[in-house]
C-alpha positions as CSV (number, residue, x, y, z in Angstrom):
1,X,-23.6,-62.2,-2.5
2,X,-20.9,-64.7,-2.7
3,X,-22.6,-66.8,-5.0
4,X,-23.7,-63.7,-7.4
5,X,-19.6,-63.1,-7.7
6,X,-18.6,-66.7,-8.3
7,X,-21.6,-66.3,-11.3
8,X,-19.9,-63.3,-12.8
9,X,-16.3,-64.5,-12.1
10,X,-17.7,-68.3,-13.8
11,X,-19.0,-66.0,-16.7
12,X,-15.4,-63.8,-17.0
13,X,-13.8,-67.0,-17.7
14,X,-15.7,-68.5,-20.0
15,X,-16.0,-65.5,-22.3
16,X,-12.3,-65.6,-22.0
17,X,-12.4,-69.2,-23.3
18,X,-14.6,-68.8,-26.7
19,X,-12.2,-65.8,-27.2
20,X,-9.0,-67.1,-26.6
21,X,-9.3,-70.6,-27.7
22,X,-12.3,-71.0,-30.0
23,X,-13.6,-69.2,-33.3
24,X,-16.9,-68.4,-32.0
25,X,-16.0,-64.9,-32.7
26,X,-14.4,-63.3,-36.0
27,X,-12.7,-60.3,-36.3
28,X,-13.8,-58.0,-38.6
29,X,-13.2,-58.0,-42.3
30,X,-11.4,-54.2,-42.6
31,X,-10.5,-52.9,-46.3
32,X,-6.8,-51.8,-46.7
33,X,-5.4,-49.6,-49.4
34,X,-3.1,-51.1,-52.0
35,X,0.9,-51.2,-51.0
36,X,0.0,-49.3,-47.8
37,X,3.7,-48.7,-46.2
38,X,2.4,-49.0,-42.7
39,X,1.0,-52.6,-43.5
40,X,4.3,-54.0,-45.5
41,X,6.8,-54.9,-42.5
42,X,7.8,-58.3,-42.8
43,X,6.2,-61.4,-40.9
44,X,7.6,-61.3,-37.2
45,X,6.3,-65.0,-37.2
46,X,4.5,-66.9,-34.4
47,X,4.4,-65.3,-30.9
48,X,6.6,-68.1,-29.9
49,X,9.2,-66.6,-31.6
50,X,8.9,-63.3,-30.0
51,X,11.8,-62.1,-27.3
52,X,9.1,-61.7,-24.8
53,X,7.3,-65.3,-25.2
54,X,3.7,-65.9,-24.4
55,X,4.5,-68.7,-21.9
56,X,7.0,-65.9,-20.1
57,X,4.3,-63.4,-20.3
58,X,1.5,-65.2,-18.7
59,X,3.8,-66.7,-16.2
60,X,4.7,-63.4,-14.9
61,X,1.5,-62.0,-15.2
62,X,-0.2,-65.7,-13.7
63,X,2.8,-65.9,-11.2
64,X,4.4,-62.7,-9.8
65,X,1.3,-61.0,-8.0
66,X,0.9,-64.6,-6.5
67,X,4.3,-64.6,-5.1
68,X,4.9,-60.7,-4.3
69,X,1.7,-60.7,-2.3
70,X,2.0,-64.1,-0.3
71,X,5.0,-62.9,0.8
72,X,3.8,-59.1,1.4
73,X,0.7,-60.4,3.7
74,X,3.1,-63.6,5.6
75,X,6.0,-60.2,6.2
76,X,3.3,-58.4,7.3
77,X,1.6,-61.6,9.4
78,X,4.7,-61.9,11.1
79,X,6.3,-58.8,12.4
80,X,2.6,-56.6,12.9
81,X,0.4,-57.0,16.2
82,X,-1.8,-59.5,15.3
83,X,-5.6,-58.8,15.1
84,X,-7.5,-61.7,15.8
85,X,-11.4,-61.8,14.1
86,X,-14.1,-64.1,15.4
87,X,-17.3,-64.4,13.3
88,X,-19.8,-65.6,15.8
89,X,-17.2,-67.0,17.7
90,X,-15.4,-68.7,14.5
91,X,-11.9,-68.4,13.9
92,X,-10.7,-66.2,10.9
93,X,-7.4,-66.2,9.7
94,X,-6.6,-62.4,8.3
95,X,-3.8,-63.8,6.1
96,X,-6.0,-66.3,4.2
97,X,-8.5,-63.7,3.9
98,X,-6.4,-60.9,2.9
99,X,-4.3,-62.9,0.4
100,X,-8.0,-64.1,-1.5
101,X,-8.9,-60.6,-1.4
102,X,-6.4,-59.2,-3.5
103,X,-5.8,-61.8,-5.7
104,X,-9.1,-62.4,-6.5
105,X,-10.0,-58.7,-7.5
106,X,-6.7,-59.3,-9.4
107,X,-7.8,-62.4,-11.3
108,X,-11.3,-60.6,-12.1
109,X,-9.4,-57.8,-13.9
110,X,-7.1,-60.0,-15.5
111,X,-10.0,-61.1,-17.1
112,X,-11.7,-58.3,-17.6
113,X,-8.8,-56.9,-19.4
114,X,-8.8,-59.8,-21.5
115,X,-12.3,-59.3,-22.1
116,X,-11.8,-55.8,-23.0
117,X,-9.0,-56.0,-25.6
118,X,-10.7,-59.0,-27.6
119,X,-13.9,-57.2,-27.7
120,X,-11.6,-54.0,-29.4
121,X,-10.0,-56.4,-31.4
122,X,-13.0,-58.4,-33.0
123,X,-14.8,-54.9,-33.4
124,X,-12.0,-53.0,-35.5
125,X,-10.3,-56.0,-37.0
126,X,-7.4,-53.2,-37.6
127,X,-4.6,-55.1,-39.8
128,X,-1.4,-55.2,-38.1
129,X,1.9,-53.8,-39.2
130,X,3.2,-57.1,-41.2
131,X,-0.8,-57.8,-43.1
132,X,0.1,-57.3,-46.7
133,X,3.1,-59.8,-46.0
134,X,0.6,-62.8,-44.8
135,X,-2.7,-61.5,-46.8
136,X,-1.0,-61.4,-50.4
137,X,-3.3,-60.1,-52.2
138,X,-3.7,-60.1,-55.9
139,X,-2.7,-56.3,-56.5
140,X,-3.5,-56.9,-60.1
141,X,-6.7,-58.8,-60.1
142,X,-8.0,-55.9,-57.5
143,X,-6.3,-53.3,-59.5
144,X,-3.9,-51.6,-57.8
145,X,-2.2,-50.0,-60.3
146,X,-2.8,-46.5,-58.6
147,X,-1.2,-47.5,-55.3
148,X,-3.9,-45.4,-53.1
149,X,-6.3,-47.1,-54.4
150,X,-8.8,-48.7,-51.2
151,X,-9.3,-52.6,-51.3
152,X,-12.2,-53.1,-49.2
153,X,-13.4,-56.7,-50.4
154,X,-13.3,-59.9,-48.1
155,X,-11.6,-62.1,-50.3
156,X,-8.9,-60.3,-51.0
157,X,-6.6,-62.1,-49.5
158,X,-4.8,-65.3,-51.0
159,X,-2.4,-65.8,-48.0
160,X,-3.2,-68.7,-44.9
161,X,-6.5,-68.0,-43.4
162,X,-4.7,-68.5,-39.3
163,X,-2.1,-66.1,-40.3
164,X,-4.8,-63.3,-41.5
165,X,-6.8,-63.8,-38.5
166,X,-3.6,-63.1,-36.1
167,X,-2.7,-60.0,-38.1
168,X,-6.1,-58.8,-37.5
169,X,-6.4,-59.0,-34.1
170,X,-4.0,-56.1,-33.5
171,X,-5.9,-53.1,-31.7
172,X,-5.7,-52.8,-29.1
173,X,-2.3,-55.0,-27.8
174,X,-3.7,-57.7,-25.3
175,X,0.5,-57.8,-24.4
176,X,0.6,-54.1,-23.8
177,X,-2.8,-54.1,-21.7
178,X,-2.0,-56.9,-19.3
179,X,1.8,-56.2,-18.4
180,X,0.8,-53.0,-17.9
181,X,-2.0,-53.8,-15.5
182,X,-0.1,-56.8,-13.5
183,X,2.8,-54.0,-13.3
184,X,0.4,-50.8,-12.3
185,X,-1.8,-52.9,-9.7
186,X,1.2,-54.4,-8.3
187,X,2.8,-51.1,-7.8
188,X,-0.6,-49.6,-6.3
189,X,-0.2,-52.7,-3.9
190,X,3.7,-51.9,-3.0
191,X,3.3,-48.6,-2.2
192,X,0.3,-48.9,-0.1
193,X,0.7,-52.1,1.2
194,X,4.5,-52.1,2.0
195,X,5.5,-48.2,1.3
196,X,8.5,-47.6,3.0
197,X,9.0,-50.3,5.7
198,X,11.8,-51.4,3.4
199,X,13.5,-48.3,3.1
200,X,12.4,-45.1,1.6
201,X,13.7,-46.5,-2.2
202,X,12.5,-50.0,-1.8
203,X,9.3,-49.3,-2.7
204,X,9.2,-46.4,-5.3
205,X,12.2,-48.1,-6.7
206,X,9.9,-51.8,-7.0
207,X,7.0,-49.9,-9.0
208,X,9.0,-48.1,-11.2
209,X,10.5,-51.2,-12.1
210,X,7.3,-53.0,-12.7
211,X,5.9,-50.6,-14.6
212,X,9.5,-49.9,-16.7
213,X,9.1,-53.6,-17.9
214,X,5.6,-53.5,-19.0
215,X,6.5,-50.2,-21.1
216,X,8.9,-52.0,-22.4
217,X,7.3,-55.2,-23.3
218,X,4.7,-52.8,-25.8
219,X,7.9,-51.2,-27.3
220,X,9.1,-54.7,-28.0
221,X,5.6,-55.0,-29.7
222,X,6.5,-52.3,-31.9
223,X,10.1,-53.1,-32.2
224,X,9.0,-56.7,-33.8
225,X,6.3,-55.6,-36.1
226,X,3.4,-57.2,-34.2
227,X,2.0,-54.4,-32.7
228,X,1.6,-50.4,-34.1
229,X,2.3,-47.4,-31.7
230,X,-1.4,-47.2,-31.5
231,X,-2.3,-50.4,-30.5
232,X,0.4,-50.7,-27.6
233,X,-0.7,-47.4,-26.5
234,X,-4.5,-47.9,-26.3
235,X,-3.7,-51.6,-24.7
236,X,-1.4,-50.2,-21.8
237,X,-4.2,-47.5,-20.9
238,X,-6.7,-50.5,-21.1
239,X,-4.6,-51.8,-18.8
240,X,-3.8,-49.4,-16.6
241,X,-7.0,-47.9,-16.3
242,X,-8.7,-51.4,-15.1
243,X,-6.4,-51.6,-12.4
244,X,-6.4,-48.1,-11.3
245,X,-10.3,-48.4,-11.1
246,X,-10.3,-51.6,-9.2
247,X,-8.3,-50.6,-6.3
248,X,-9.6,-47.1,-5.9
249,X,-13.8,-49.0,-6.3
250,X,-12.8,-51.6,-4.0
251,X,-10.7,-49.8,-1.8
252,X,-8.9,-52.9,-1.2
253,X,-5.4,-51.5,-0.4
254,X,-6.7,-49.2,2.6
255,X,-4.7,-48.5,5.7
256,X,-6.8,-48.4,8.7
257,X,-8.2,-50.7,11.2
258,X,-10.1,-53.7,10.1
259,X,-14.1,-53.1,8.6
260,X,-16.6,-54.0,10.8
261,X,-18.7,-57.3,10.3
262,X,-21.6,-56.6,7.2
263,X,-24.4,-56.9,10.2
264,X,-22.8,-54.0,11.9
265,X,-24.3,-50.2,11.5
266,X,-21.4,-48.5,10.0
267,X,-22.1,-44.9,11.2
268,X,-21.9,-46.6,14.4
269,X,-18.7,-48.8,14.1
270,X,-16.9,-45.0,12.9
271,X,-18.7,-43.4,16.2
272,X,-17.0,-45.9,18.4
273,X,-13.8,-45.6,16.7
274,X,-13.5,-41.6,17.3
275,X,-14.8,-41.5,21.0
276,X,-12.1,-44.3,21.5
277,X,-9.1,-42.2,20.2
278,X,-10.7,-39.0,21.7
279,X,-10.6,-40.9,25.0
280,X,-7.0,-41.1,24.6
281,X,-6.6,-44.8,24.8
282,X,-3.7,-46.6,22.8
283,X,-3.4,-49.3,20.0
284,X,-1.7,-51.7,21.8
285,X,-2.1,-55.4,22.1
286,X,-3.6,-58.5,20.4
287,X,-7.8,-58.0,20.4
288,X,-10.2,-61.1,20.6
289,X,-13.8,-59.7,19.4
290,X,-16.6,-62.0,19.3
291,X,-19.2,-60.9,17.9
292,X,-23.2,-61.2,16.8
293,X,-25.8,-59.5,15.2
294,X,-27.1,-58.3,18.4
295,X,-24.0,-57.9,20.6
296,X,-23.1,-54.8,18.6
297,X,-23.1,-52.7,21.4
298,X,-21.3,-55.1,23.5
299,X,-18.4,-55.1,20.9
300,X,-18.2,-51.4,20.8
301,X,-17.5,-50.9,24.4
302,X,-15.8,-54.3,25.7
303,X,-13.6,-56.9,24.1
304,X,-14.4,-60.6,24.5
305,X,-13.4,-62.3,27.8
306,X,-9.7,-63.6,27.9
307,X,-11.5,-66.5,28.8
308,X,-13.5,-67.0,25.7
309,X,-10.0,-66.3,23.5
310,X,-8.5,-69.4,25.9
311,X,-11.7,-71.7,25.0
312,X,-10.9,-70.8,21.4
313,X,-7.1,-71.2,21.9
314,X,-6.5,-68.1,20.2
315,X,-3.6,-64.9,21.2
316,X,-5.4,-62.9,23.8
317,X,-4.4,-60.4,26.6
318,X,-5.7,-60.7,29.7
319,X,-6.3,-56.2,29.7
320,X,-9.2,-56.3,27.9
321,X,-9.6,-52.7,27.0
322,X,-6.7,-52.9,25.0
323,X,-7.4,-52.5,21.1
324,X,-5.3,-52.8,17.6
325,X,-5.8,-51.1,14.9
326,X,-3.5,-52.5,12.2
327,X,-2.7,-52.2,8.2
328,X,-5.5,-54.4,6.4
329,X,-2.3,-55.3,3.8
């Protein structure tokens, strides 16, 4: 299984390549009608010159979830009961394994979202606000002299070939669709994974935030010409919409005690778990569980040997009954 997901995250990046960085792909060639108003904004220029730069944007979308999460799981690390895993008697950090987990379902919708928007924008080829100002076409030679009149050939353009090709890659924003889905699953993450141990604001107050700025970024599309209302609109529920799906499919922002290991039976794992709080015992305590394929029923009803947690010099209590359940974030 893990190689099967390396596969698809290998493939993910290489489409991203031949789209971002090649001309494998073209968008297409869509007709325009003559002096259209909504096409005659004046060239914002190269997305360097833009307030929000692409090297800002893709360090904050690259760079924030890396930081706000490292430091989410280490907080959490460090002032929760600590749950020590053993598979088959191997040592398992939960940090490293929680911190991989949600950036790399974050990393696989980045790119997905990436994905996503070029594919709209090589399909429509919908010119962008500024087009007539970089296409310059001809208006006589294609006879525009009624100014509705629909210019649909290829060629009509006389202007730089690069600059046409930017301002028809347009819809839907690829700016719009991945602030917007750095800020939503980010603020999925906050309020589940940190809520209110902060205070009752910190949290609410972060997400709003997060998701304030990537509104704004698409009205700063809009603001400079690059972008219409349309296109910002359809990117940021691209955007949105691929995170929102990941974390509710993958479930990876659950509170609850750990999952049991893949060999376990999981109707099982949830019928030890209920005649253990019916029993009235409490969550208390650091919990050594080594485990097998076949010492299911072993696990269920005793904890490893403090012994075996010495051998492995790992936190362990000496009660063995005791048993933490603690946030997977």
């Amino acid at each position: 299984m893990l190689y099967f997901q390396v596969v698809i995250l290998a493939a993910a990046v290489m489409l991203v390549y031949y789209c971002e960085f090649t001309d494998t792909f073209s968008p297409a060639q869509q007709g325009f009608a003559c002096r259209d108003p909504a096409l005659t904004r004046p060239d914002p220029g190269p997305e360097q010159l833009s307030r929000i730069q692409p090297v800002i944007l893709y360090s904050v979308v690259g760079g924030l979830p890396v930081v706000l999460v490292s430091l989410a799981v280490i907080s959490a690390q460090l002032t929760k009961d600590k749950v020590v895993v053993m598979g088959d008697c191997c040592y398992v950090n939960p940090m490293v394994r929680r911190t991989f987990r949600f950036l790399g379902v974050y990393v696989f919708g980045l790119f997905a979202t990436d994905i996503l928007v070029n594919a709209g924008q090589l399909v429509t080829g919908s010119p962008a606000p500024y087009f007539l100002s970089v296409c310059q076409p001809n208006y006589t030679a294609l006879g525009c002299q009624d100014v509705a009149h629909f210019v649909s050939q290829s060629d009509a353009c006389t202007g730089d070939a690069d600059d046409i090709t930017r301002a028809r890659k347009t819809f839907p924003s690829k700016e719009a669709a991945l602030s917007l889905y750095t800020a939503v699953y980010l603020a999925m993450y906050v309020m589940s994974c940190i809520g209110t141990s902060g205070g009752r604001l910190t949290g609410p107050l972060l997400s709003l935030s997060l998701v304030s700025l990537a509104v704004l970024t698409g009205i700063n599309r809009v603001a400079e010409y690059r972008n219409h209302w349309s296109d910002t609109i359809v990117g940021q529920v691209i955007g949105g919409a691929v995170a929102v799906f990941l974390v509710k499919s993958h479930n990876i922002f659950q509170i609850g005690c750990p999952p049991p290991p893949c060999s376990y039976h999981f109707l099982n794992f949830i019928s030890f778990i209920m005649d253990y709080i019916a029993a009235g015992h409490t969550a208390q305590g650091c919990r050594c569980c080594c485990f097998s394929e076949f010492e299911f029923s072993f696990f269920c009803h005793k904890s490893c040997p403090a012994e075996e947690a010495r051998s492995q010099n790992l936190p362990h209590n000496d009660n063995n009954s005791s048993v933490t359940y603690s946030s997977l974030c």
